[in-house]
Structures are given as C-alpha cells and as structure tokens.
N, C-alpha and C positions, 0 to 999 in steps of 0.2 A: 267487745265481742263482735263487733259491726263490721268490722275491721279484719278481723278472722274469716269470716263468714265469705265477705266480699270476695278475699284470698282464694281463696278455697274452689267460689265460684269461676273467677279468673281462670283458675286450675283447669276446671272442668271444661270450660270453653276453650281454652288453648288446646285443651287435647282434642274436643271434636274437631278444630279446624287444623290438627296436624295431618302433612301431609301424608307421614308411613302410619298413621292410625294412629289408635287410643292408646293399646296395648304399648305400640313401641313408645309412643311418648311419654308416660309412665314408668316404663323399664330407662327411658333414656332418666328422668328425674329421679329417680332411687339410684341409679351406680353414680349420678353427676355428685349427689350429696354423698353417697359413699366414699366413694374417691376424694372431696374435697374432706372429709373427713381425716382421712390416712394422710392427706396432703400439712393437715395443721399438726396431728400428730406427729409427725415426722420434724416441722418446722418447730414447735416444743421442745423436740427431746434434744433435737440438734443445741437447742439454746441452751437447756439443763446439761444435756453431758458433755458439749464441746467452747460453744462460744455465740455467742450474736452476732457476731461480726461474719462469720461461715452460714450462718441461716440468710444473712444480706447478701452475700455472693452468692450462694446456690438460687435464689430468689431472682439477681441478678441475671444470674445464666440462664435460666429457664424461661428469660423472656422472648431472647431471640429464636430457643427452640419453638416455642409455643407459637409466634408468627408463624415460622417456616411449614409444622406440621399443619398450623388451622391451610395457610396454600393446598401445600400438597396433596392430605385427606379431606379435608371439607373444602375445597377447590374452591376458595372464596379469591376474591380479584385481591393481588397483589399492587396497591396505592400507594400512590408515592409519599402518603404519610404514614403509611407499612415499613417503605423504605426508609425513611428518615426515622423512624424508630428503631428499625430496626441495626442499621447506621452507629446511629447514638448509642444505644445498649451494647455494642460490639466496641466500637469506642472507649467507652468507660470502663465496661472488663478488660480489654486488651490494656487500659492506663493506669488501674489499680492493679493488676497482676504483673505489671513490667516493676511498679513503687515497691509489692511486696518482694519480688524478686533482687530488685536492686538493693533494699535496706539487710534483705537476706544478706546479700554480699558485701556489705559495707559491715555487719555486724561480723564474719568471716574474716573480713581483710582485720578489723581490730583487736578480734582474739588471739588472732596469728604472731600478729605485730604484740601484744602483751604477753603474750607465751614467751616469743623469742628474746622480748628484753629481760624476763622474770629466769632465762636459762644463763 
C-alpha cells in the first residue's frame, strides 16, 4: 500500500508543478489512459478477428507516424536518433510489404501455371 500511496503522491506533485496547471494535467491523464485503452482494445480484437501478424504491422506503422506527429504538434527537436529510428521503421515496412507482395505474386504466377496445365 506504500507503494500506492507514494504513486498517488507523485501524482499530486506532478500536477502542481505542470506547466498548463492542475486541471489540464489531469484531463491530459484520464484521455492518455482512455485512449490507450481503445488503443489495446482495438489491438485485441485485431488478433481475435483477423490475425497477429496485421496487429504487428499496424504496430509497425504507427511508429514512424507517432515520431512525425510528436515533431510536428508537440514540436519536440527532431535527433538524429529520431531519424535513425525512424529510418529503420520505414525500412522494415517498406521490406516486409515488398516480401508480402512478391510471395503474393509468386503464389499468382503458380496458380496460373497449375490452372493452365490442369486445362
């Protein structure tokens, strides 16, 4: 319970020393957990009704978004270990979307070719 408490505490302090005040800092913590809420939700269901493999790509994608936006509206400095991250994320989706594409077409090309020998 020590442990709660101290949290709690923390809590309180961080909002007196935010800079838009109490109120906002509060309203900023109830929509963050909101949101991350809808955020797992969403990541769930993607898993039960589609696949995990599409919850790791959409996961994927959403990294270089989330750089770009924190730049843009929370005008935080764009580091060159931003860039390399961000880099690399672009990377690896740009490499696994070229693999699922190409085995797309290689699965194409072999049905074609087994259709035509079966006519």
């Amino acid at each position: 319970m020590d442990m709660f408490a101290a949290g709690l505490q923390a809590i309180a302090r961080e909002a007196r020393a935010f800079e838009l005040g109490e109120a906002r800092y509060y309203t900023v913590l109830v929509w963050s957990a909101i949101l991350w809420q809808f955020y797992f939700l969403g990541s769930v269901g993607v898993i039960f009704c589609v696949h995990t493999l599409l919850t790791g790509i959409i996961i994927a994608a959403f990294i270089p978004v989330t750089e770009v936006l924190a730049v843009v509206f929370l005008h935080e400095k764009f580091s060159s270990e931003k860039a390399v991250a961000l880099v690399l994320s672009l990377w690896g989706l740009a490499s696994y979307s070229y693999g699922e594409y190409a085995d797309a077409q290689a699965t194409k090309k072999k049905a074609a070719l087994s259709e035509a020998q079966a006519s």
